[in-house]
BAFI-3210 file (N, C-alpha, C; in Angstrom, 3 decimals, decimal comma, padded with zeros to 6 digits):
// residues 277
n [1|2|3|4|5|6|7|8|9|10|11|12|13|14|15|16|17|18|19|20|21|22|23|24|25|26|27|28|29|30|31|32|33|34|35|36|37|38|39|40|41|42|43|44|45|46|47|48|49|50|51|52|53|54|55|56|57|58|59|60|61|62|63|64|65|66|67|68|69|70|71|72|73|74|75|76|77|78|79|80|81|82|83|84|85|86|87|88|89|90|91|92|93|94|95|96|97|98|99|100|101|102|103|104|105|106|107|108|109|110|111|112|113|114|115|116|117|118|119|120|121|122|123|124|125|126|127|128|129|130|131|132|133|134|135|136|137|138|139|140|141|142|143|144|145|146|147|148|149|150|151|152|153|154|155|156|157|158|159|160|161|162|163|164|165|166|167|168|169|170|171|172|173|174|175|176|177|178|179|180|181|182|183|184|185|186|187|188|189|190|191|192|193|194|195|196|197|198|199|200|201|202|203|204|205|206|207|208|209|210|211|212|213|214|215|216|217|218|219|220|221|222|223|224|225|226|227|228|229|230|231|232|233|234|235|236|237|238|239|240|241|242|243|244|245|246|247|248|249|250|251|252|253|254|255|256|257|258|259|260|261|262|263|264|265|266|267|268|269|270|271|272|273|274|275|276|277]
n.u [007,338|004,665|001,077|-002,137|-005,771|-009,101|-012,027|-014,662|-017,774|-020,247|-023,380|-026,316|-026,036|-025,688|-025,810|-025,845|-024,771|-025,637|-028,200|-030,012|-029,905|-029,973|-030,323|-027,273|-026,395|-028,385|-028,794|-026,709|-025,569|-022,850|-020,475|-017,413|-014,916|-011,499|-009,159|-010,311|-010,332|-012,544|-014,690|-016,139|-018,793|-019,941|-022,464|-021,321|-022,559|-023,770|-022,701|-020,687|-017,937|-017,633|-018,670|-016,454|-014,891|-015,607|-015,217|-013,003|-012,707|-012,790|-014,981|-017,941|-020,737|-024,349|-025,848|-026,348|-023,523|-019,513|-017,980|-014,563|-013,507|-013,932|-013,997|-015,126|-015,430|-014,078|-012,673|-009,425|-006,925|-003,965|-004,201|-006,052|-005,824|-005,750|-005,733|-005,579|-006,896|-004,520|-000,975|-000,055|002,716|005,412|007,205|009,731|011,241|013,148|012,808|012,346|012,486|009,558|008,069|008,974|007,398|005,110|006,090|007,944|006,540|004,936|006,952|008,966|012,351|014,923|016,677|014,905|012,885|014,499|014,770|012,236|011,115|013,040|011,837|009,547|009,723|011,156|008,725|007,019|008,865|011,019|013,471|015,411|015,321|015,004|016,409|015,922|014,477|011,264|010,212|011,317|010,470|008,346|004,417|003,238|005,129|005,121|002,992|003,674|005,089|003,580|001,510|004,067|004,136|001,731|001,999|003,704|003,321|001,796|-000,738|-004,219|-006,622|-006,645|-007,420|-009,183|-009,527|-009,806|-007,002|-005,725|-006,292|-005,730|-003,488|-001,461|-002,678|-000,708|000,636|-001,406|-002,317|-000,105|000,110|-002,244|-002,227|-000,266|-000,598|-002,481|-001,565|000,217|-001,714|-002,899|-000,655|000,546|-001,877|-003,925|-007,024|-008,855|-010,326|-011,816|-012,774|-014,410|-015,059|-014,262|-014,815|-013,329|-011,219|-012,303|-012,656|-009,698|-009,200|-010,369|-012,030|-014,691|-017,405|-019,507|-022,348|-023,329|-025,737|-028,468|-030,232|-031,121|-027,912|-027,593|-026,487|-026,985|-026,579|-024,526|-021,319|-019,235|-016,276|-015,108|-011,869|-008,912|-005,656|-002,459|-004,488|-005,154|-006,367|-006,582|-007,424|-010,100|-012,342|-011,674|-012,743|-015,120|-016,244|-016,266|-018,407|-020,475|-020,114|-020,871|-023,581|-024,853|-024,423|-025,737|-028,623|-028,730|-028,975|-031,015|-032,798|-033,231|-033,298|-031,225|-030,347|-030,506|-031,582|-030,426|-029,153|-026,264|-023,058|-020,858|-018,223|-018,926|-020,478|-018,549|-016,492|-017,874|-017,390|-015,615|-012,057|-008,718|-006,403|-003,820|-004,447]
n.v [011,059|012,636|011,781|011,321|010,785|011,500|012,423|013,054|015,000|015,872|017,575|018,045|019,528|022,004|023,343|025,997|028,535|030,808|033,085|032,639|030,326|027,270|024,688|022,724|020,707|018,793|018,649|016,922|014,398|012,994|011,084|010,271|007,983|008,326|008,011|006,480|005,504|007,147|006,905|009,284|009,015|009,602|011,259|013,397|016,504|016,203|017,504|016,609|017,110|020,253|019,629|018,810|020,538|022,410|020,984|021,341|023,980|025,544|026,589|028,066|027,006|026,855|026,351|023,925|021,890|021,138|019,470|018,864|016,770|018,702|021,049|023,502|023,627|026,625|027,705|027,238|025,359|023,518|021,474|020,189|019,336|019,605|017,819|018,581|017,413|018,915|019,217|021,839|023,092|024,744|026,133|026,579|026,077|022,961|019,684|019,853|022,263|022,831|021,283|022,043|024,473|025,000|024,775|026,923|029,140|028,979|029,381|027,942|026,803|026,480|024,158|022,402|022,075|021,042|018,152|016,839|017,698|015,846|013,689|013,585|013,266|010,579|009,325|009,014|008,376|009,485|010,410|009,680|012,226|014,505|016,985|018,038|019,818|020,491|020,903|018,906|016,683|013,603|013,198|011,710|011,698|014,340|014,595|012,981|014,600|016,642|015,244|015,055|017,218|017,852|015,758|017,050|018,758|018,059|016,577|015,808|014,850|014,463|015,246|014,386|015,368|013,855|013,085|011,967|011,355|012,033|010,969|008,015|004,986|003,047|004,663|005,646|003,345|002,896|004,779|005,084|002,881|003,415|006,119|004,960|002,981|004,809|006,255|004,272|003,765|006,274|006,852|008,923|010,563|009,872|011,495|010,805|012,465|010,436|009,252|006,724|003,549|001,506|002,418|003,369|001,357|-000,015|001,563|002,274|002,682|002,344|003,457|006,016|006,935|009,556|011,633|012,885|015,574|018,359|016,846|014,312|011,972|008,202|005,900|003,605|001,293|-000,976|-001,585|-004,033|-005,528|-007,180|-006,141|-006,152|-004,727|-006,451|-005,724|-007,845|-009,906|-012,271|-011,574|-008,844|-008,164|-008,919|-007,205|-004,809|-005,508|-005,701|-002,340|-001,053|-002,031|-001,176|001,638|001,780|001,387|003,933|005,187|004,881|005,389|004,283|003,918|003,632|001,432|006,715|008,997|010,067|009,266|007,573|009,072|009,856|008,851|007,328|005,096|004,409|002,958|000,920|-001,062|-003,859|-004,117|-003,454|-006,113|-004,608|-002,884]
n.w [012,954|014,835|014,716|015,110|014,663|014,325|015,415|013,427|012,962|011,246|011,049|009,810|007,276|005,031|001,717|-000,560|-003,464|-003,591|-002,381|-004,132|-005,450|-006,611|-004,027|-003,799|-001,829|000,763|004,038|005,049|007,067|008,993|010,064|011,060|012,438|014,547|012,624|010,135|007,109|004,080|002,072|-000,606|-003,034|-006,095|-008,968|-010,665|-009,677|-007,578|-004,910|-003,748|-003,940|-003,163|-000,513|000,287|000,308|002,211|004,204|004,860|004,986|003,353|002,293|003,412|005,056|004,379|006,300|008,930|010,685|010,910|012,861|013,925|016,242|018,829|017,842|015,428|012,287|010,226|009,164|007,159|008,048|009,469|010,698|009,091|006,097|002,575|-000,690|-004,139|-007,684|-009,116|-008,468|-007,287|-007,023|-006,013|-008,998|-009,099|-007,601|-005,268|-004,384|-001,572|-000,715|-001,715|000,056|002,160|002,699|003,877|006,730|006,829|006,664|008,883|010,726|011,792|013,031|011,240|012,009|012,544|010,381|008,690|009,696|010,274|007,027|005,667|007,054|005,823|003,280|002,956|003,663|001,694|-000,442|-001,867|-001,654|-002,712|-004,798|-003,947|-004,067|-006,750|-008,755|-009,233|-011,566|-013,039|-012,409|-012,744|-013,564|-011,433|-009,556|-008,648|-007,383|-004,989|-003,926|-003,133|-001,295|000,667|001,225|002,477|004,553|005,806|007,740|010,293|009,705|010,683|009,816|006,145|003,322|-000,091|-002,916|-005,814|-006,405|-007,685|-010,257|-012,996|-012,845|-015,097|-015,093|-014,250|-012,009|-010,837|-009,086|-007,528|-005,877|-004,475|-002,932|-001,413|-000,034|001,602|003,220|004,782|006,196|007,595|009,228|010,401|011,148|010,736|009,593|006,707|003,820|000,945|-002,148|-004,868|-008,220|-009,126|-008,504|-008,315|-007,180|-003,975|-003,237|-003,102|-001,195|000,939|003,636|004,718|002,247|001,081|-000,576|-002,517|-003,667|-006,276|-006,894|-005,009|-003,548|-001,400|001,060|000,169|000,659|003,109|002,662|004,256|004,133|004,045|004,511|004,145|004,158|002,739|-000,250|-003,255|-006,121|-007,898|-006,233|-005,370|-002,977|-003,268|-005,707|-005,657|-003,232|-005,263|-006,895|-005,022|-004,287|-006,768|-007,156|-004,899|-005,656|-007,731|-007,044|-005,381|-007,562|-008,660|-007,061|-004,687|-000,760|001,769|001,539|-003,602|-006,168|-008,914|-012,041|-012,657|-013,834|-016,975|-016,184|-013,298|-014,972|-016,347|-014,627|-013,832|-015,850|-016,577|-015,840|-017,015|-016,476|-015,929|-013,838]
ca.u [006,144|003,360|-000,292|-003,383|-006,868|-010,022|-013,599|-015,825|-018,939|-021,510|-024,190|-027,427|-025,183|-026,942|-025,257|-025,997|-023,902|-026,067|-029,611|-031,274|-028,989|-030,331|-029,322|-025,899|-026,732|-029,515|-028,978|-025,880|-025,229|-022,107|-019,557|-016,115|-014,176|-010,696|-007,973|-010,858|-010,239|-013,805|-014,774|-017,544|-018,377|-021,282|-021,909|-021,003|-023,513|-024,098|-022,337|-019,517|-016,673|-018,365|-018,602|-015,338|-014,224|-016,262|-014,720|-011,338|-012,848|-012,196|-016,127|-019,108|-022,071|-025,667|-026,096|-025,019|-021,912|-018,616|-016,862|-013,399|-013,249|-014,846|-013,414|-015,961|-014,446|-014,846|-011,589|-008,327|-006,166|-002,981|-004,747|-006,879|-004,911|-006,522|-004,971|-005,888|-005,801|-003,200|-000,240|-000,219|004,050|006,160|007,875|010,839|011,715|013,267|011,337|012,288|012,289|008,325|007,907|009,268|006,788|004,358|006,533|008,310|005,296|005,012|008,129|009,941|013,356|015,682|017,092|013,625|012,081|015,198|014,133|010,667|011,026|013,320|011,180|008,309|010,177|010,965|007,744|006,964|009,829|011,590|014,775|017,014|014,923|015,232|017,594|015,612|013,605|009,745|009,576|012,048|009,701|007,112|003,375|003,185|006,111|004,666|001,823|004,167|005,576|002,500|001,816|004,974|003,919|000,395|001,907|004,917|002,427|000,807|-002,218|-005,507|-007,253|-006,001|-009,032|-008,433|-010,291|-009,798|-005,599|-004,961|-007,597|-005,218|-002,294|-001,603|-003,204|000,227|001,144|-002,624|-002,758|000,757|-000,394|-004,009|-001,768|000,628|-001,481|-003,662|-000,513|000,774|-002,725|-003,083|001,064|-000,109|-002,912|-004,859|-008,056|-008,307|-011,599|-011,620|-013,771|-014,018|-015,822|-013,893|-015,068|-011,678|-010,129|-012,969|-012,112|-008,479|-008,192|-011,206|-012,716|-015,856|-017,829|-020,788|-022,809|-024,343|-027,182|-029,825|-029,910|-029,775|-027,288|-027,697|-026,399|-027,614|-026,551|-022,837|-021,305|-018,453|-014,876|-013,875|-011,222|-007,444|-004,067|-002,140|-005,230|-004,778|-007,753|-007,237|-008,388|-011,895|-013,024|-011,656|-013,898|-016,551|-016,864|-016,404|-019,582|-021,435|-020,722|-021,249|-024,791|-025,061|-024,251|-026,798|-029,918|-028,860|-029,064|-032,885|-034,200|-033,115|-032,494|-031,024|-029,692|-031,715|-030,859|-030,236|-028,268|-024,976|-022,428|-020,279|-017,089|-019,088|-020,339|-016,939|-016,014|-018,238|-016,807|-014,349|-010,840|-007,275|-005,332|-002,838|-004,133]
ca.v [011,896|011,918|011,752|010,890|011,091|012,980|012,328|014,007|014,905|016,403|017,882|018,826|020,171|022,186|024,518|027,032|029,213|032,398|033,008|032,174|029,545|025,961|023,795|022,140|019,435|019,229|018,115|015,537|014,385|011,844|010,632|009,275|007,863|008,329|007,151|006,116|006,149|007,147|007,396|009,587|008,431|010,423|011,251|014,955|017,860|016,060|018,159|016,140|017,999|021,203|019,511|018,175|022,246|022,874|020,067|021,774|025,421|026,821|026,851|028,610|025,967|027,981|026,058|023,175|022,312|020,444|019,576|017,796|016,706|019,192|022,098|023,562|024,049|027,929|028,344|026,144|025,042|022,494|019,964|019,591|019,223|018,984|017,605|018,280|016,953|019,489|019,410|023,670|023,328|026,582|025,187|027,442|024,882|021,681|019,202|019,721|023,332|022,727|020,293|022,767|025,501|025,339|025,116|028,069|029,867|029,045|030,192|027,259|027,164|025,872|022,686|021,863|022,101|019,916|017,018|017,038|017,519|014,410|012,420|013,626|012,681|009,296|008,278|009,513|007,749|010,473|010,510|010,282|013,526|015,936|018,291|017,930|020,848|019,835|020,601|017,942|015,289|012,861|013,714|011,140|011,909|015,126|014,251|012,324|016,135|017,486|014,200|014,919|018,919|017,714|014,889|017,477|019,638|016,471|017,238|014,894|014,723|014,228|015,318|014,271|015,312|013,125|014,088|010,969|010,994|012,535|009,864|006,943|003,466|002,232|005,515|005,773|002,159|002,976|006,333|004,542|002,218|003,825|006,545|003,724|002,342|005,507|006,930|003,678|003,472|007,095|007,077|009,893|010,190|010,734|011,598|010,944|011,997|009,688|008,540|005,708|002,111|000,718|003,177|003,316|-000,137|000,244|002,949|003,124|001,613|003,078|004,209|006,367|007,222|010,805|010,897|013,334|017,324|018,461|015,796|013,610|010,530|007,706|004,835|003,541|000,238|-001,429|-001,845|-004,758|-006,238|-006,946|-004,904|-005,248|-005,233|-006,770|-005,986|-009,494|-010,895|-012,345|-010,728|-007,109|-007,674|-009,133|-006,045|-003,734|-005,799|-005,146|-001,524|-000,877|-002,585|-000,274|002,867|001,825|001,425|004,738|005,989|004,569|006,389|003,624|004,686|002,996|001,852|007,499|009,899|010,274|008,630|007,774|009,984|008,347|008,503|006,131|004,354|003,554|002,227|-000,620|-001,722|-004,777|-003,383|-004,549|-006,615|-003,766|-002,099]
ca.w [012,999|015,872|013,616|015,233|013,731|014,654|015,095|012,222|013,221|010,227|011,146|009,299|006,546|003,964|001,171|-001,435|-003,622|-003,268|-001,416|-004,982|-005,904|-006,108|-003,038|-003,941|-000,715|001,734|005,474|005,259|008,459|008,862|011,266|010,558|013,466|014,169|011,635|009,071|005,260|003,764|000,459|-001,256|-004,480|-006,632|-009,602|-010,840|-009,410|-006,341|-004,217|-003,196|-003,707|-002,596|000,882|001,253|000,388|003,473|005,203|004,571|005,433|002,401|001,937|004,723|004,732|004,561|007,583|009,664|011,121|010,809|013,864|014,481|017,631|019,302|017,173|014,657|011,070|009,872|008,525|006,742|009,432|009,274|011,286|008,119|004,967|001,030|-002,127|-004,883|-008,746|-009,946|-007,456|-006,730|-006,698|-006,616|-010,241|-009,383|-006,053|-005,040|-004,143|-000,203|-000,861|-001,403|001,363|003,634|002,547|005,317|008,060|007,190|006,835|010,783|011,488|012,119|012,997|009,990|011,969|012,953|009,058|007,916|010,046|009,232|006,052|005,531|007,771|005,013|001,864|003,410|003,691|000,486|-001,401|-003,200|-001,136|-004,240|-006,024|-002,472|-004,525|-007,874|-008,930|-008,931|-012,791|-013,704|-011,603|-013,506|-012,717|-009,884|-008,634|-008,360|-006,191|-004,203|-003,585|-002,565|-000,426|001,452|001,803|003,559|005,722|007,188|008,964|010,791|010,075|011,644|008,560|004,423|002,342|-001,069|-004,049|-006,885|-006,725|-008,902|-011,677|-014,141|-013,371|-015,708|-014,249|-012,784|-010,900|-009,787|-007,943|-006,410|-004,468|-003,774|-002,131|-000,649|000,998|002,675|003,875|005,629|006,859|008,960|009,914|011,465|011,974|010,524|008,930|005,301|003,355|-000,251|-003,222|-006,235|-009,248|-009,448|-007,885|-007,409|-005,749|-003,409|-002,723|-002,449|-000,114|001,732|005,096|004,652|000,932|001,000|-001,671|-002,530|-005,763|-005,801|-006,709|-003,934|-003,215|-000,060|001,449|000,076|001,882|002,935|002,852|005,143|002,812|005,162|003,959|004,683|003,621|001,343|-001,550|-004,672|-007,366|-008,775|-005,064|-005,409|-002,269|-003,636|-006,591|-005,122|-002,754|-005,989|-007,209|-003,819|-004,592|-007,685|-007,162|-004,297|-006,472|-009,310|-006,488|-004,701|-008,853|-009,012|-005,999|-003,196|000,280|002,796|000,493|-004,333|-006,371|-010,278|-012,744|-013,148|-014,566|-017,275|-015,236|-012,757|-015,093|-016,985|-013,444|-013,372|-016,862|-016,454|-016,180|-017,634|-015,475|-015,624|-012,710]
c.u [005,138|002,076|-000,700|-004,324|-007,616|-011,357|-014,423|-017,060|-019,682|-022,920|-025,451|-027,146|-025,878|-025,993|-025,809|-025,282|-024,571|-027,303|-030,293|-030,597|-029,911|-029,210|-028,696|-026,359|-027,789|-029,377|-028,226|-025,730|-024,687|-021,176|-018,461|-015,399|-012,549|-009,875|-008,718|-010,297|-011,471|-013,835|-016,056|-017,498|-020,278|-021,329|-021,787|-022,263|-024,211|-023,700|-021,087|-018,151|-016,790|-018,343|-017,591|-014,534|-014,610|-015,873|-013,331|-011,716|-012,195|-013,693|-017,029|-020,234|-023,316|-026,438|-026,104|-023,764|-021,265|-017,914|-016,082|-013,160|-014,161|-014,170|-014,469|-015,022|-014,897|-013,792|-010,310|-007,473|-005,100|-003,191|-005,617|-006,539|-005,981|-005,332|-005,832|-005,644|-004,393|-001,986|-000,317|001,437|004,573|007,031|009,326|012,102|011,801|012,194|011,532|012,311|010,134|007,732|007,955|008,236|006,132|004,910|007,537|007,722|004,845|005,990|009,120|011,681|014,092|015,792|015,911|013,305|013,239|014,890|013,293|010,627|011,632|012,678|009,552|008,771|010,340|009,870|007,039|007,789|010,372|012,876|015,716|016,893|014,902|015,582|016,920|014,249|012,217|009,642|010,205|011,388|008,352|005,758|002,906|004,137|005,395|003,629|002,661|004,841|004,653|001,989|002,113|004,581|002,652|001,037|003,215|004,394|001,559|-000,526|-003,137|-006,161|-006,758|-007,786|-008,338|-009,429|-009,626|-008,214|-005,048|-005,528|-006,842|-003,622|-002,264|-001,787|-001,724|000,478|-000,075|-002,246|-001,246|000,509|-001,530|-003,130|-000,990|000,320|-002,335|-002,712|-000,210|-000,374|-002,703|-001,886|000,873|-000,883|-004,315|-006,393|-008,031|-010,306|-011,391|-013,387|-013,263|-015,276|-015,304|-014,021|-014,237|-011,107|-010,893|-012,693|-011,429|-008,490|-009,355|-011,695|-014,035|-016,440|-019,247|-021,267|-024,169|-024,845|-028,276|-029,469|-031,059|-029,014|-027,784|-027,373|-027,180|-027,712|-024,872|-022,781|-019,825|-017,332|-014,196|-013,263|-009,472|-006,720|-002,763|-003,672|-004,817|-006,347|-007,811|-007,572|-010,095|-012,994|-012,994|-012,723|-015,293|-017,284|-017,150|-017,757|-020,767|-021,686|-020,942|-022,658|-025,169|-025,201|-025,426|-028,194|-029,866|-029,356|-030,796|-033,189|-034,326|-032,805|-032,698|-029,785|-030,794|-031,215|-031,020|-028,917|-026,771|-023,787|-021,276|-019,140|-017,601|-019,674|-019,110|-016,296|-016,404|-018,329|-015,631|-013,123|-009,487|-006,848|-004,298|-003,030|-004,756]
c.v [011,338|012,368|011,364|010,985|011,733|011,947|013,566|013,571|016,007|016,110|018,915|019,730|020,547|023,375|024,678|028,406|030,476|031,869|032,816|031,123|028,214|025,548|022,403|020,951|020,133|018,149|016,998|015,489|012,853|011,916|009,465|009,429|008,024|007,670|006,387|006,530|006,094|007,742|008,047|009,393|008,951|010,564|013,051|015,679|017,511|016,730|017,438|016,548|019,640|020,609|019,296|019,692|022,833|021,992|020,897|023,462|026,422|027,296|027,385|027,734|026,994|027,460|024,395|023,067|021,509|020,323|017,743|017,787|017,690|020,651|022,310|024,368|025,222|028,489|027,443|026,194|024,274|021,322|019,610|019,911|019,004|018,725|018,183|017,509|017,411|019,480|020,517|023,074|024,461|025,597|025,810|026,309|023,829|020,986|019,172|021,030|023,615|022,037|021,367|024,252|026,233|025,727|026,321|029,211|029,757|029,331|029,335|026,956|025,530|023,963|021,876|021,437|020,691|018,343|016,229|016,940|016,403|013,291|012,468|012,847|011,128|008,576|008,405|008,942|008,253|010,831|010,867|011,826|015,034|017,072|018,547|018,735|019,743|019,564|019,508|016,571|015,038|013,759|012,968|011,592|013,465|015,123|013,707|013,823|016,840|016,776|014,609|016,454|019,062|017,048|015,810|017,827|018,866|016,490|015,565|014,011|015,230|014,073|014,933|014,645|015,037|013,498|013,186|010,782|011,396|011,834|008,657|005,656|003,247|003,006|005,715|004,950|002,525|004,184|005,738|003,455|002,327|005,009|006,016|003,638|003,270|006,190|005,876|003,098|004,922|007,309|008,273|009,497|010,993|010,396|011,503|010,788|011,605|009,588|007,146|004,124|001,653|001,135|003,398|001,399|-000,417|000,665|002,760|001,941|001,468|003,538|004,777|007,168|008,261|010,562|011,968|014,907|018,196|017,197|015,726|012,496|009,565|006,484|004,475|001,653|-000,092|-002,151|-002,965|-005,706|-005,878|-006,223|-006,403|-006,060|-005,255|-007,123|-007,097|-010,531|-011,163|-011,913|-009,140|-006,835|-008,338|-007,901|-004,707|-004,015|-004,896|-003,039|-000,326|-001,250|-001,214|001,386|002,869|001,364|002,840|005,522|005,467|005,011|005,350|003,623|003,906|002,127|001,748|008,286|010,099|009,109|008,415|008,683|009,007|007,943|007,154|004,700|003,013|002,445|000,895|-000,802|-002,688|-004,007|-004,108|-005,088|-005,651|-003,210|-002,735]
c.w [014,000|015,115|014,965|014,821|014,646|013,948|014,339|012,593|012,191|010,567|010,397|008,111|004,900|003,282|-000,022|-001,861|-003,371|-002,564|-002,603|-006,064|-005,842|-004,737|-003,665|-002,934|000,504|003,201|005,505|006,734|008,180|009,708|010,926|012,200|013,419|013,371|010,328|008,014|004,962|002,503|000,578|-002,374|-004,763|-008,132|-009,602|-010,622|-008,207|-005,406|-003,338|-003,364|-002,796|-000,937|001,136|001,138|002,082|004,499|005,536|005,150|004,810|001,443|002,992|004,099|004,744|005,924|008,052|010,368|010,766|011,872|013,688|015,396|018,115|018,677|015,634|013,480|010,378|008,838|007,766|008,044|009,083|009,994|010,349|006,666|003,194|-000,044|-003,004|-006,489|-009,199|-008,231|-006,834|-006,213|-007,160|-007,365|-009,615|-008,089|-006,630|-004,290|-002,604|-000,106|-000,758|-000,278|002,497|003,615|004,094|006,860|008,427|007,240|008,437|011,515|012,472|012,095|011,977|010,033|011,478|011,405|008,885|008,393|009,732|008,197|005,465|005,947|006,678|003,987|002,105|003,224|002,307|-001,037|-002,146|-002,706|-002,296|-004,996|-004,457|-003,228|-006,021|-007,935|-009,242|-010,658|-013,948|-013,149|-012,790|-012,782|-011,446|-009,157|-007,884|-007,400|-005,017|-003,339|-002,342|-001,417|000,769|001,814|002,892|004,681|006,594|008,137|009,424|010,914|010,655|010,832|006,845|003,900|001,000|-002,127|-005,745|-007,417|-007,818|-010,138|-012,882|-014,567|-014,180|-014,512|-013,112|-011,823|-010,101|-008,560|-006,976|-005,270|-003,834|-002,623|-001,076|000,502|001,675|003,678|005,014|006,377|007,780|009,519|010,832|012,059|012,144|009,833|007,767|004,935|001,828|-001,204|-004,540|-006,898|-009,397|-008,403|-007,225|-006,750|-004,623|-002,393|-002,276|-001,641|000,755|003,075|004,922|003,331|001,732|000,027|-001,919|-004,004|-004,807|-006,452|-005,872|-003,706|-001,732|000,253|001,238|001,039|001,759|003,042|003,474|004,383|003,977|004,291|004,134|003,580|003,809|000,671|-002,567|-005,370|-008,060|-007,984|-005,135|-004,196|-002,178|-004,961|-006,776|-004,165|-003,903|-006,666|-006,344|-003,972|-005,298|-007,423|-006,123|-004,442|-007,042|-007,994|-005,781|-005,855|-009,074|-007,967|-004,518|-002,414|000,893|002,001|-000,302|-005,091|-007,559|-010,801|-012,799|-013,735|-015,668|-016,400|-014,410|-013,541|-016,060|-015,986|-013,470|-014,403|-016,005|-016,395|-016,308|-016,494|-015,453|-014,531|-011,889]
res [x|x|x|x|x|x|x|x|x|x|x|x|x|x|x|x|x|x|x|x|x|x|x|x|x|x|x|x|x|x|x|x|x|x|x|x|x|x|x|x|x|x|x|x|x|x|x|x|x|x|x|x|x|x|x|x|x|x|x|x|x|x|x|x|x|x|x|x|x|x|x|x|x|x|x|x|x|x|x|x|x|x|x|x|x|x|x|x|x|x|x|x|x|x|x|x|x|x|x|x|x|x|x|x|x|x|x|x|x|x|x|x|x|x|x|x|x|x|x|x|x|x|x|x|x|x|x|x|x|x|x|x|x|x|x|x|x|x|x|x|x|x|x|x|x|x|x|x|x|x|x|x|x|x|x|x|x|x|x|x|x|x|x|x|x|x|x|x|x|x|x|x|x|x|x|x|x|x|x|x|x|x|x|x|x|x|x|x|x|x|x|x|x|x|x|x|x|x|x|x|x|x|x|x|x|x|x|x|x|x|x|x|x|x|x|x|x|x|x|x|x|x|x|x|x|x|x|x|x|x|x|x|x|x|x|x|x|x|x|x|x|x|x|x|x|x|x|x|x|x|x|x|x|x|x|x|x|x|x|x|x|x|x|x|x|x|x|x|x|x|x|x|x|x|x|x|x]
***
């Protein structure tokens, strides 16, 4: 597969569900460079999922813009891919039968899809289940499906909204890991929203933190730190300290590093967590 990533440029980005709607977010403006992993991490009614719909152009902003590269986002495209939690698999398909969805929806010729689509499952790790209907697959495995259905059509950008929140701990940390792995072996840029600390940690290059109704950027902080991560490294949970701390001042009204409270989801996060994951 040839990937590359894509400069995100957010501009002045302001939405509302009707003209007498409260404003959902007021004037984000953000910039992800190519091949970044970036987290948003909020708590619920900030408007962070709501933007990354509009990142994906399956939302119209009330004004602002979104450009990739120099391509302004108005519509869904295959250079800009979303997960979400529930997989969305035709149950009735194999699991390379779904994989190959998109590209026969473009009218790709047979050989072509079979390629592709093996060179998806591969990276994906489901080689042995190719021939194995979707509804006989675990629920990770299942994601691992859907995964392999975003990364055939090479897209630029992997939005993710919260696709693992409903997997058990061990299958979470293996996708948090394993989609890190292959976003910077290609080279795309992935956007993820979370509630969750750690996975913000895991996966991300970049966190930034919305709080407020209207939601708004509060302030971001710099995920540097080497690959492979292991959450029982004292510099992976020394940065989950840094921002967690950083969460709970954007939740008292501190900018730069404002906003409102917590939600519990975030604050379950910055509870201790088992050595299991």
């Amino acid at each position: 597969m040839s990937i590359r990533g894509v400069h995100i440029r957010i501009e002045e980005l302001s939405h509302r569900y009707a003209p007498k709607s409260p404003v959902t977010f007021d004037r984000v403006n953000l910039e992800s460079p190519p091949g970044e992993v970036l987290a948003i991490i909020g708590r619920s009614g900030c408007g962070k999922s709501t933007l990354l719909h509009i990142m994906a152009g399956l939302l119209h902003a009330s004004s602002g813009s979104v450009r990739l590269d120099n391509e302004v986002v108005q519509k869904p495209s295959p250079h800009w891919v979303m997960m979400f939690q529930a997989p969305h698999l035709y149950p009735w398909m194999r699991v390379a039968q779904n994989v190959a969805t998109g590209l026969r929806f473009a009218g790709w010729k047979e050989e072509r899809i079979r390629e592709r689509v093996n060179e998806a499952i591969r990276l994906v790790d489901l080689e042995a289940h190719a021939d194995n209907n979707v509804q006989d697959l675990s629920g990770g495995q299942q994601q691992r499906v859907a995964l392999a259905r975003s990364l055939v059509m090479e897209p630029e950008l992997l939005l993710l909204d919260e696709p693992f929140s409903a997997l058990d701990a061990f299958t979470r940390a293996a996708l948090q890991r394993d989609v890190r792995s292959i976003a910077k072996r290609l080279g795309f840029n992935v956007i993820l929203v979370t509630h969750d600390i750690d996975e913000a940690v895991i996966m991300a290059d970049r966190a930034v933190i919305m709080a407020g109704s209207p939601g708004r950027i509060m302030t971001e902080l710099e995920v540097d730190l080497p690959d492979p991560r292991d959450r029982h490294d004292p510099a992976v949970q020394a940065m989950r300290t840094r921002l967690m701390e950083a969460f709970q001042d954007a939740a008292q009204g501190k900018s730069g590093p404002a906003g409102s409270e917590p939600d519990d989801d975030t604050v379950a996060a910055s509870q201790p967590r088992l050595a299991v994951r």
